[in-house]
Phi, psi and omega in degrees: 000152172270149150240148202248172123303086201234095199254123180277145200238122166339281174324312175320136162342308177267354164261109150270129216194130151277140152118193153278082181271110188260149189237129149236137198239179211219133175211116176282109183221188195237028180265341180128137182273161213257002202228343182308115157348105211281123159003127164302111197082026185254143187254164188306133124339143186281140177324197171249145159293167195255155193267165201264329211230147203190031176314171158255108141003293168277333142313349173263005179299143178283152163328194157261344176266030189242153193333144181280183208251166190280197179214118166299134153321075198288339175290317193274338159299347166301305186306302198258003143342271183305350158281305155320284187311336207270000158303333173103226176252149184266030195290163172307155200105299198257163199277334155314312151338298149306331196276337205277337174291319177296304189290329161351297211269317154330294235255349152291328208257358177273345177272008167103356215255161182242128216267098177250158183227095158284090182286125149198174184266138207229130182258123180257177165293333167276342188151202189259141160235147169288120179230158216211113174246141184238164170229116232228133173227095180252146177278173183222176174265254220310125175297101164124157200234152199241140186257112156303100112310132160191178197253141186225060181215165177262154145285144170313169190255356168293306208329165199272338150315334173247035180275314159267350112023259188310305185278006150278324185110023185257149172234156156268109179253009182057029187312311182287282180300085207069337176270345202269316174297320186285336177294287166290358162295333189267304166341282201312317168317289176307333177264003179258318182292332148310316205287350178284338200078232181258348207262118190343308219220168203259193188267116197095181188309138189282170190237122170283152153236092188264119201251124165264132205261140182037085155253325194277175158273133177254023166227278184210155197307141157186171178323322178311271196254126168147158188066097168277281195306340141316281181304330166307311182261351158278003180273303174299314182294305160330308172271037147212030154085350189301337186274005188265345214247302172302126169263342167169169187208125181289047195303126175256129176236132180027052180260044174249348171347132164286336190239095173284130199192096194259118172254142184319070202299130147319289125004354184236154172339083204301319167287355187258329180268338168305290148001283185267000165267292178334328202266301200294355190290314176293330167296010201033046173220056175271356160287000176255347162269165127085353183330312189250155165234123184230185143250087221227162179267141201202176170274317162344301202311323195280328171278348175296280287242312187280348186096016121336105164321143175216154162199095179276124212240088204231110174285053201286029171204101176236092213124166129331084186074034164085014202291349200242354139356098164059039188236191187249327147308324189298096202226155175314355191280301204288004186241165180197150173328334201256335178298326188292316187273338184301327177266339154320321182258011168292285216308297174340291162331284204305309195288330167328305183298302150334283170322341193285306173323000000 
């Protein structure tokens, strides 16, 4: 189980208060605790690097003359959710696993993107697995890259969340959870490849799409086991110079929630989430951002960890008290369209913003 750190700001909508009040509430989920204990014999990961690029938020406002930023399909980022979820479950492994690597990877090389994979084997909590990070690469004219991320796998159906699940006959298919991300990654890929066009490269920074692979636990979260495919290529990007290059990176997690409420991770860059709340402000739909302050274990941490800028932009209460987490609800009914363009165009916005350095 996660434990979250979750602080409500008096004004919000949800605490009635006179005054400035701050609450701290405790919210228990399955995602990984934000406080664990490093393994017994295991040793502590090296601090972070401190990151190279450190703007001020508000120096990155785009001009008032300058092209406005693109805009997502959010029906059609739905669409290909639901062509996605309708693969089945995505466990390590599994032929669904496979089949989700194969459309991954069509529907980048049908957005223009050139398509790379950081293949290893993974020793889990469960066993030895194949784990499979694909990278989607459309290029840009500015020297430096800005990376999009999120996780497209299933929990195992062993798993210790999906254990009764499984013994009911129920399957998880993660519409919300890795499919509501994979969907709209790929949307952003296609408007970013019209706007290049006929032309080598888009305007600005090439834009990575990185689907990152064993994110999830596959007995139950802890430092151990989870972000496989995260520590992996951040490892990699480390040794070969490659993190000197990402001006940030963006993680998207379960942003399809119809009642979307996207919170301030304590764990991800404070100017870089300053960024994406400014951006949403010009879109005016910052009433979907920042309410809550948590703290989460994420696939981010391990690029936070090299001295990445990171911003994990994640709706991590889904449902009533989270219910339908890592449940057999989590299905195309409970997601919508428009949560899909209010964070598409968030995303958009940000790199817009970005590009301005």
């Amino acid at each position: 189980m996660k434990t979250l750190q979750v602080k409500l700001n008096a004004a919000a909508s949800r605490v009635s208060l006179i005054g400035f009040v701050t609450v701290l509430v405790v919210i228990s989920t399955c995602k990984g605790s934000a406080n664990v204990a490093a393994t017994e014999g295991q040793q502590q990961q090296p601090a972070s690097s401190q990151p190279t690029w450190q703007p001020n938020a508000a120096e990155l406002d785009p001009p008032a003359n300058a092209p406005a930023a693109l805009k997502v399909d959010g029906k059609r980022a739905f669409q290909l959710t639901s062509d996605f979820v309708a693969i089945g479950p995505r466990g390590l492994g599994s032929d669904g696993h496979k089949k989700a690597v194969d459309y991954i990877t069509s529907q980048l090389k049908a957005a223009g993107a050139a398509v790379e994979y950081d293949q290893f084997d993974a020793q889990t909590a469960a066993g030895k697995f194949p784990v499979t990070n694909i990278i989607g690469k459309i290029q840009g004219k500015k020297d430096g890259v800005i990376a999009l991320a999120g996780h497209y796998e299933t929990n195992l159906p062993t798993s210790d969340d999906l254990k009764a699940a499984t013994a009911a006959g129920q399957i998880f298919v993660g519409a919300n959870d890795g499919g509501s991300t994979t969907g709209l990654m790929l949307e952003i890929a296609n408007v970013l490849n019209k706007q290049k066009g006929s032309a080598a490269a888009i305007d600005g920074y090439s834009v990575w799409f990185v689907f990152t692979d064993a994110e999830e636990a596959t007995v139950k979260w802890s430092d151990a086991d989870s972000v496989y495919g995260s520590k992996h290529l951040a490892k990699k990007w480390q040794q070969d110079g490659t993190s000197q290059k990402v001006k940030a990176l963006l993680l998207l997690d379960m942003i399809g929630d119809k009642d979307l409420d996207v919170q301030r991770d304590e764990n991800s860059t404070p100017w870089l989430l300053d960024v994406v709340y400014r951006a949403s402000q010009r879109l005016g739909t910052q009433s979907h951002f920042f309410k809550q302050t948590t703290a989460v274990e994420d696939d981010h941490k391990p690029f936070a960890k090299i001295g990445i800028p990171v911003a994990d932009i994640i709706d991590l209460d889904y449902g009533f008290n989270n219910v339908y987490h890592h449940t057999s609800q989590d299905t195309m009914d409970k997601l919508s369209p428009k949560s899909l363009q209010i964070v598409g165009d968030v995303v958009l916005e940000t790199i817009r913003a970005l590009n301005t350095h």
